[in-house]
N, C-alpha and C positions, 0 to 999 in steps of 0.2 A: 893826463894819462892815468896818474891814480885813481881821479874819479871815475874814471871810464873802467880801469880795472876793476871798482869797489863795483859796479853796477854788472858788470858781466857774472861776479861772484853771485852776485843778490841774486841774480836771473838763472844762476845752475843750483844754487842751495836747496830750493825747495826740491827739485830732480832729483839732490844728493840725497835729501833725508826719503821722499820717497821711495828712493833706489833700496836705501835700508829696511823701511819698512816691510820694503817687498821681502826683502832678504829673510827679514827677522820672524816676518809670516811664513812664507815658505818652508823655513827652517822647523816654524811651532805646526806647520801642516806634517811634513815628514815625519818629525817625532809623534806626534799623531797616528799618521797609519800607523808608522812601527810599531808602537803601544797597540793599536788594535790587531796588528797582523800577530805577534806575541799570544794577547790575551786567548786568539780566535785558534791556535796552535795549540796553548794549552788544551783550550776547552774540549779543541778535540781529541787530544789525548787521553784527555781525563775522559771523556766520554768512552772511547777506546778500550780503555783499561777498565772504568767500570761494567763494562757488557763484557768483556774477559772475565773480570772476575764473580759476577753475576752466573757466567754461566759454568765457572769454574763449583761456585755454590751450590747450581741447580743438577752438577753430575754430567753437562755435556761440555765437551770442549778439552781440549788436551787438560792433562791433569799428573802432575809429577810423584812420581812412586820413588820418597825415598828410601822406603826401608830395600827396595829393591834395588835401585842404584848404588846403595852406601853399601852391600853387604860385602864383607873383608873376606878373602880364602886364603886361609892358612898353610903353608907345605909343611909336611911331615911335621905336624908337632909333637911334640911332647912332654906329655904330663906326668909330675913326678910327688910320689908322698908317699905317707906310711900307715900301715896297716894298724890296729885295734894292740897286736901285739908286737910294735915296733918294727915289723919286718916292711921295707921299701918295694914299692910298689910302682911300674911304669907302663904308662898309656901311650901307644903309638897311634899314628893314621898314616895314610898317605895325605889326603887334603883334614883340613874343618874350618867348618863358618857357624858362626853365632846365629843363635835362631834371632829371627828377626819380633817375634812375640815374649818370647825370655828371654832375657842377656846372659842369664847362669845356665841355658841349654847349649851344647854344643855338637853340631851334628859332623859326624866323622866315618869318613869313607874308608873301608878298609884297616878299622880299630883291631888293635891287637892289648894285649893286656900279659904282661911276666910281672910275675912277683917272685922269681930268681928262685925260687924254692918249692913250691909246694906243684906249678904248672904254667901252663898258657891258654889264652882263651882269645879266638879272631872270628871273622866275622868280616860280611861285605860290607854291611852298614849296622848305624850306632849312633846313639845318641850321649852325650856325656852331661851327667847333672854336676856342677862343678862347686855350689851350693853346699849339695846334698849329698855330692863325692858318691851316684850312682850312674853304672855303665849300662845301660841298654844297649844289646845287640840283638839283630832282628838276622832273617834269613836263614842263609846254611852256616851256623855257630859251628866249633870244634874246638872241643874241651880234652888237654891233654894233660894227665896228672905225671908226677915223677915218676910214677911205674910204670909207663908207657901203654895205659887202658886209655883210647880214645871216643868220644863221646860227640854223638853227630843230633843236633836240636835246629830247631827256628825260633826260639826262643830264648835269649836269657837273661838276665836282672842282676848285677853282679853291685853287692855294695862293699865295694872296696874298703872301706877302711874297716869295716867290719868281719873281714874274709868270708863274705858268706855268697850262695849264689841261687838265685831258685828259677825254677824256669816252671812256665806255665805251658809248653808244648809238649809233645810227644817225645822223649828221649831213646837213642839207642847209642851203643856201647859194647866195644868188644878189646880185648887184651889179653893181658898174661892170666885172668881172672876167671875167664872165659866170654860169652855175650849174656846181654840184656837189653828189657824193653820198658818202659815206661811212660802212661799219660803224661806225668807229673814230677819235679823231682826238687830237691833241695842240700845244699851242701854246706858244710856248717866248718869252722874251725879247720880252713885250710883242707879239706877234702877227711877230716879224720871223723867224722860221722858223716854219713849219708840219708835221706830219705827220699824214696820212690815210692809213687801213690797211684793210683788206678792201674787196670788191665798189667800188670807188673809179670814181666816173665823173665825168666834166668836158665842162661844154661851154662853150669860150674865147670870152670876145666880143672881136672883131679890133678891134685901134686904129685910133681913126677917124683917116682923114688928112687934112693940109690939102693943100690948092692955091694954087701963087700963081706968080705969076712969077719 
């Protein structure tokens, strides 16, 4: 019976190692594809992504605008410092966002400007050099000094730390002083000198006098 057992073994052994070999081929086939089906996956991705970005280089093709995406808006900030002659100085807006070409421009919707003492100065729109510590206001300006003379421009250039302010538009202005008209105008040392330059007209209002005995 052993014998006969040893001979039935001998008679499945080689089946057994063939069975494996199939197995082990099989197995080296599989990993095969797989490795190729991988490699053929990359390839084409990578092909994918270089013709994206191919045509990302040649200007067609979707293309990501960050300075546009990234831009931050600011609510109501405000900006605070001081003037040439120590006197404190505060910039309003309703919004501002950072120019996306200079980081030290700041462009502000509804800029206003007190320096608690000498007046106020607002404006639809404005740019703020934060640098150069200079306000540009564009549009319908209004410049109101302590004595209650208001001053209506589309222009103004105000450098704050140096209290000075000039405007390169047409100026007009009326108050307790009387009206005026000006091309050009320039304001120096908190409003205490003035200069208006072309086409310049004035009409004086006379000081009122008293009576008594």
């Amino acid at each position: 019976m052993s014998s006969l057992s040893a001979q039935q073994n001998d008679i499945w052994a080689p089946k057994r190692r063939l069975s494996l070999k199939q197995a082990r081929s099989r197995s080296d086939l599989v990993g095969l594809l797989r490795m190729l089906f991988i490699t053929g996956a990359a390839l084409s991705a990578g092909a994918l992504l270089g013709s994206f970005i191919v045509s990302i280089v040649n200007g067609h093709g979707p293309r990501a605008d960050y300075t546009a995406t990234q831009v931050v808006t600011m609510l109501n900030p405000r900006f605070t410092g001081r003037d040439a002659n120590g006197q404190p100085y505060v910039i309003t807006a309703d919004t501002a966002q950072r120019n996306g070409a200079n980081a030290s421009l700041i462009e502000l919707q509804n800029p206003a400007l007190d320096d608690g003492l000498n007046g106020t100065v607002q404006a639809p729109r404005g740019v703020f050099d934060q640098d150069a510590q200079h306000l540009e206001l564009f549009e319908d300006v209004v410049l109101m000094d302590a004595s209650g003379n208001r001053f209506v421009t589309t222009h103004a250039r105000m450098y704050v730390q140096e209290n000075r302010v000039v405007g390169l538009e047409p100026l007009e202005g009326e108050g307790p002083f009387g009206r005026l008209r000006a091309d050009s105008y320039e304001i120096n040392d908190g409003g205490d000198r003035v200069t208006f330059r072309g086409n310049v007209w004035t009409e004086i209002q006379p000081a009122s006098r008293e009576t008594g005995e």
